[in-house]
C-alpha positions as CSV (number, residue, x, y, z in Angstrom):
1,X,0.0,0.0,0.0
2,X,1.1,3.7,-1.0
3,X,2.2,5.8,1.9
4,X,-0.3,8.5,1.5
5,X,0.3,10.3,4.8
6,X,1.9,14.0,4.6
7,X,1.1,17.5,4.5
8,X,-0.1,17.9,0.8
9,X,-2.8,15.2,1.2
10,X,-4.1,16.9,4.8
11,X,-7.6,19.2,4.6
12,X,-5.3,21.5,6.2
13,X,-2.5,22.0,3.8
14,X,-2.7,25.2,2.0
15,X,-0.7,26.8,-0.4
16,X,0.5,30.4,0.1
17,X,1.6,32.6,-2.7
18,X,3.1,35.8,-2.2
19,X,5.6,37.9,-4.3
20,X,8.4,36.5,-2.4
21,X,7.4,33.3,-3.4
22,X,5.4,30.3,-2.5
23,X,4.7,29.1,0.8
24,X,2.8,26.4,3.0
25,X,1.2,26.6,5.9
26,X,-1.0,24.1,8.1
27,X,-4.0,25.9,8.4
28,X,-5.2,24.0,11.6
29,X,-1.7,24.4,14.0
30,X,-0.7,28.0,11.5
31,X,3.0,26.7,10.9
32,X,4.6,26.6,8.4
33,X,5.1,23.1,6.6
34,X,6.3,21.1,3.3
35,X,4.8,18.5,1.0
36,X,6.2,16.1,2.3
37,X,6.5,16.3,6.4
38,X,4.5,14.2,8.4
39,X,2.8,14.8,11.5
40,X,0.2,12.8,13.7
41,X,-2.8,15.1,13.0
42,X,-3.2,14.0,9.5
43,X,-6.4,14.1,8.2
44,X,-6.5,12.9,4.8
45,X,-8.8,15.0,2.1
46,X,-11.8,13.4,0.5
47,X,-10.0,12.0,-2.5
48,X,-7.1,10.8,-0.8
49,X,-9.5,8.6,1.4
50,X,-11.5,7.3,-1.5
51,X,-7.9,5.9,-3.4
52,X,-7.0,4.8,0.1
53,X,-9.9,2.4,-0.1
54,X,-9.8,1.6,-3.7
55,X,-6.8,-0.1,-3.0
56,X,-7.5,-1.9,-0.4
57,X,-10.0,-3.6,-2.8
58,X,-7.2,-4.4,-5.0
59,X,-5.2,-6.1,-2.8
């Protein structure tokens, strides 16, 4: 099974751009984050669930 668990696939994740650049944030704690860190407050967005369980029922 695909590790689907970090920031990007959270309901909190959002992306903040600015003229300095882009930026994410956790919208839930208010830090800032990356793609890719992993924390144990992951709640995984409505399409991220539903491939979660399609492959379970390909296993």
């Amino acid at each position: 099974m695909k590790d689907y668990h970090f920031c990007a696939t959270c309901i909190h994740f959002m992306v903040e751009k600015t003229d300095k650049g882009t930026g994410y944030r956790c919208k839930r704690l208010g830090y800032e984050t990356h793609p890719k860190y992993k924390f144990n407050c992951w709640n995984p967005k409505e399409h991220i669930i539903k491939l979660m369980e399609k492959e379970k029922t390909t296993e």
